[in-house]
C-alpha positions in Angstrom: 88.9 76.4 95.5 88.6 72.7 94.7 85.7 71.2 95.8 82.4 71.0 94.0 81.2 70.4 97.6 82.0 74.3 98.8 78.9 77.1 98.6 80.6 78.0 95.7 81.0 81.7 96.6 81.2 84.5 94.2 84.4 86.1 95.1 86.5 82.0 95.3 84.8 81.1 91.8 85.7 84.6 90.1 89.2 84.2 91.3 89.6 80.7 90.1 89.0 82.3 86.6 90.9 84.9 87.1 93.7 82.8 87.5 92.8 80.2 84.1 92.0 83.2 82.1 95.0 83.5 79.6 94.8 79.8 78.8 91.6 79.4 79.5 89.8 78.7 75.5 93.0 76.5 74.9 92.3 74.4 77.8 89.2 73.5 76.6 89.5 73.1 73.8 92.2 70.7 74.8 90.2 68.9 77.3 86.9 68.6 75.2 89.3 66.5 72.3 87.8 69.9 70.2 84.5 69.0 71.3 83.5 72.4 72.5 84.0 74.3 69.0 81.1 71.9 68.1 79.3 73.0 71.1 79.2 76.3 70.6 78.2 76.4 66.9 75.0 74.4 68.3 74.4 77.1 70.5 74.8 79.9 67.8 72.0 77.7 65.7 69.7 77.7 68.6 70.2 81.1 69.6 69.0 82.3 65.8 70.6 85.8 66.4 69.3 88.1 64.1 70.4 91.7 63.0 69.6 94.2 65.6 68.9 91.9 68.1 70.6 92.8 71.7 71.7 89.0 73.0 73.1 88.8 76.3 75.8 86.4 76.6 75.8 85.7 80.5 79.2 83.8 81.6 80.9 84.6 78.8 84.2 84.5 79.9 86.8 86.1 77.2 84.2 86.8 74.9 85.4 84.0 72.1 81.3 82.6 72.9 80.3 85.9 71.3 81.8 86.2 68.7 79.4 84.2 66.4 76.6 86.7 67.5 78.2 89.4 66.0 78.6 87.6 62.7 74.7 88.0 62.3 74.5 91.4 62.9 73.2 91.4 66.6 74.2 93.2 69.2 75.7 91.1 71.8 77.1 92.4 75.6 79.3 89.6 76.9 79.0 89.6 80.7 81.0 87.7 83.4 81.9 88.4 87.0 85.9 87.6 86.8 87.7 90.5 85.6 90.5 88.5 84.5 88.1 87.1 81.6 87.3 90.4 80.7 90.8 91.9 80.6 92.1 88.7 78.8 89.1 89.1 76.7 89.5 93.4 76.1 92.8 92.3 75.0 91.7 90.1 72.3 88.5 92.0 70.4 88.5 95.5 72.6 85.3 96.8 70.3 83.0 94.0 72.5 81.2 95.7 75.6 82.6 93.4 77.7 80.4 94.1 80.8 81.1 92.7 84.6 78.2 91.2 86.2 76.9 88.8 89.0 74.2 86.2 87.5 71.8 86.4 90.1 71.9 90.5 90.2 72.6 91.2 86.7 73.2 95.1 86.4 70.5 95.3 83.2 66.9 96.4 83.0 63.9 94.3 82.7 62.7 93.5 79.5 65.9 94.4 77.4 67.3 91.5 75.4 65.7 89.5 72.6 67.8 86.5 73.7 69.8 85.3 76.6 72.1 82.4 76.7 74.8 80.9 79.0 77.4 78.5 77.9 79.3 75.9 80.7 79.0 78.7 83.2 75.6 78.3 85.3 76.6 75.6 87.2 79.5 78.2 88.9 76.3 80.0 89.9 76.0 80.2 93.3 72.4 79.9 93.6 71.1 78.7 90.3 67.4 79.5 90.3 68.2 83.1 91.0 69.9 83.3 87.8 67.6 81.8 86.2 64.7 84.1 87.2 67.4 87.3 86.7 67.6 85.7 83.2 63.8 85.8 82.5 63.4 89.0 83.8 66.1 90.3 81.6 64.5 89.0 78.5 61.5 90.8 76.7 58.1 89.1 76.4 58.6 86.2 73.6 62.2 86.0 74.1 64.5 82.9 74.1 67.1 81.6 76.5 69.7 78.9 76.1 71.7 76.9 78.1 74.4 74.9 77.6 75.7 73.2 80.2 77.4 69.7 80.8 75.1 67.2 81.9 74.8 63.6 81.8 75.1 61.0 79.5 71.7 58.8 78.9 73.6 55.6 78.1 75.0 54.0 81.3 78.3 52.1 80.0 79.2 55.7 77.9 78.6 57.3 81.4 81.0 55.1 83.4 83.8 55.7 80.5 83.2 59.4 81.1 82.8 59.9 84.8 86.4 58.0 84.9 87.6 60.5 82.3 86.7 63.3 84.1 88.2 62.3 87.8 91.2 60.3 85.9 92.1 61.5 83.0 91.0 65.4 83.3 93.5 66.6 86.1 97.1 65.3 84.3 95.8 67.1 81.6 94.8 69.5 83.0 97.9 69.9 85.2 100.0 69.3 81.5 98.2 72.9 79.3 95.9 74.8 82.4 98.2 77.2 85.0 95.8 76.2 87.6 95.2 72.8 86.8 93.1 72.9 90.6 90.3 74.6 89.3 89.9 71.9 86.8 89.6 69.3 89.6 86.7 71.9 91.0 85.2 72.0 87.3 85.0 67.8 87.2 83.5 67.8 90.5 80.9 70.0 89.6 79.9 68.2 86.3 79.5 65.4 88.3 77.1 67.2 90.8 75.0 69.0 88.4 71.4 68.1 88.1 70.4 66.0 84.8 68.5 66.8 81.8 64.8 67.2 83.3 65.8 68.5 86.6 67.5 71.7 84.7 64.3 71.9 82.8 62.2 71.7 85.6 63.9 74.3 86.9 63.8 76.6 84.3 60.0 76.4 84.4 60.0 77.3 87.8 62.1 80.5 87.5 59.2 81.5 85.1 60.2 79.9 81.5 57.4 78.6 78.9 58.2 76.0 76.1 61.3 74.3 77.8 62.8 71.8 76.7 66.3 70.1 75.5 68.8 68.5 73.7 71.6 65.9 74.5 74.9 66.7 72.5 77.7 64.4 72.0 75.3 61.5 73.8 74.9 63.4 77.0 78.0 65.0 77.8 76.4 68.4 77.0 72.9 69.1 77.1 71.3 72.0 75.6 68.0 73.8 77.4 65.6 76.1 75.6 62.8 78.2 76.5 60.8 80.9 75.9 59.5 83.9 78.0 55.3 84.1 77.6 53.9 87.6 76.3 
């Protein structure tokens, strides 16, 4: 699976991870120039996990996005739908309840978590909006989501320098640290297809969210989405 352009189905996109797993946090941290350590530490701060809280971390691969959940005292189920993550991931920290799950037919109860957030994985959702709305209808009343997902940068001679990054420069890299430097190729083509800032948020009012609204980190690159579920 290389093309953003396929239906991106569940069992081709798990697989693709499956096969990146064991390099897969090297990778990018590689191809982000160390970018996404930054990233994530954002999304920790906007999360606000607090002791006892359950977070659900949706897409979160080999559970290294966790981790800084845990610090706080919540409690934090890491869920992805490629095994391979999880294995790679049981490996690492077995104590996290690594948990298998599709995004749009998560395998939780309404109403559960005080806070749900998905890092660089909803795009690889094959219908978006349905994740979205599983995502609300996992969170209690007055609960937060975030999303942090590439997006694109606001300033247009910044945006040319990175699209030609990302379809240039991204798949000898890739090909030089990734074992399946293809999926990378698929990843690029996807950032490039993704909807922008206020079409995500748009969105995420429509599956149902209150209070949207976002953040542009590293000038675009990433963007990060909040909202809030209405009591």
């Amino acid at each position: 699976m290389t093309r953003a352009s396929l239906d991106k189905q569940p069992h081709e996109v798990a697989s693709m991870f499956d096969d990146v797993a064991a390099n897969y946090d090297l990778t990018n941290d590689v191809l982000s120039l160390g970018q996404d350590r930054r990233w994530r530490k954002e999304v920790a701060q906007a999360v606000d996990a607090r002791p006892a809280e359950k977070v659900l971390d949706l897409a979160a691969g080999t559970g290294t996005s966790s981790l800084p959940f845990t610090a706080t005292g919540a409690y934090v189920v890491p869920c992805d739908f490629s095994l391979g993550m999880l294995r790679e991931g049981k490996k690492r920290n077995p104590w996290l309840p690594l948990t298998a799950g599709d995004a749009t037919k998560l395998p939780f109860a309404d109403d559960v978590f005080d806070a749900v957030t998905i890092s660089f994985g909803l795009r690889n959702v094959q219908d978006t909006d349905a994740a979205l709305r599983e995502l609300h209808r996992v969170t209690k009343p007055g609960g937060r989501v975030v999303i942090c997902e590439f997006s694109h940068p606001t300033w247009a001679p910044f945006r040319t320098v990175y699209e030609e990054y990302l379809m240039r420069a991204l798949p000898p890299v890739a090909r030089a640290v990734s074992s399946n430097p293809d999926a990378y190729v698929y990843l690029a083509e996807s950032i490039q297809s993704w909807p922008d800032q206020p079409a995500l948020a748009r969105r995420l009012q429509q599956a149902g969210w209150s209070k949207v609204a976002w953040r542009n980190l590293t000038g675009g690159i990433v963007a990060l989405h909040r909202g809030t579920k209405p009591r």
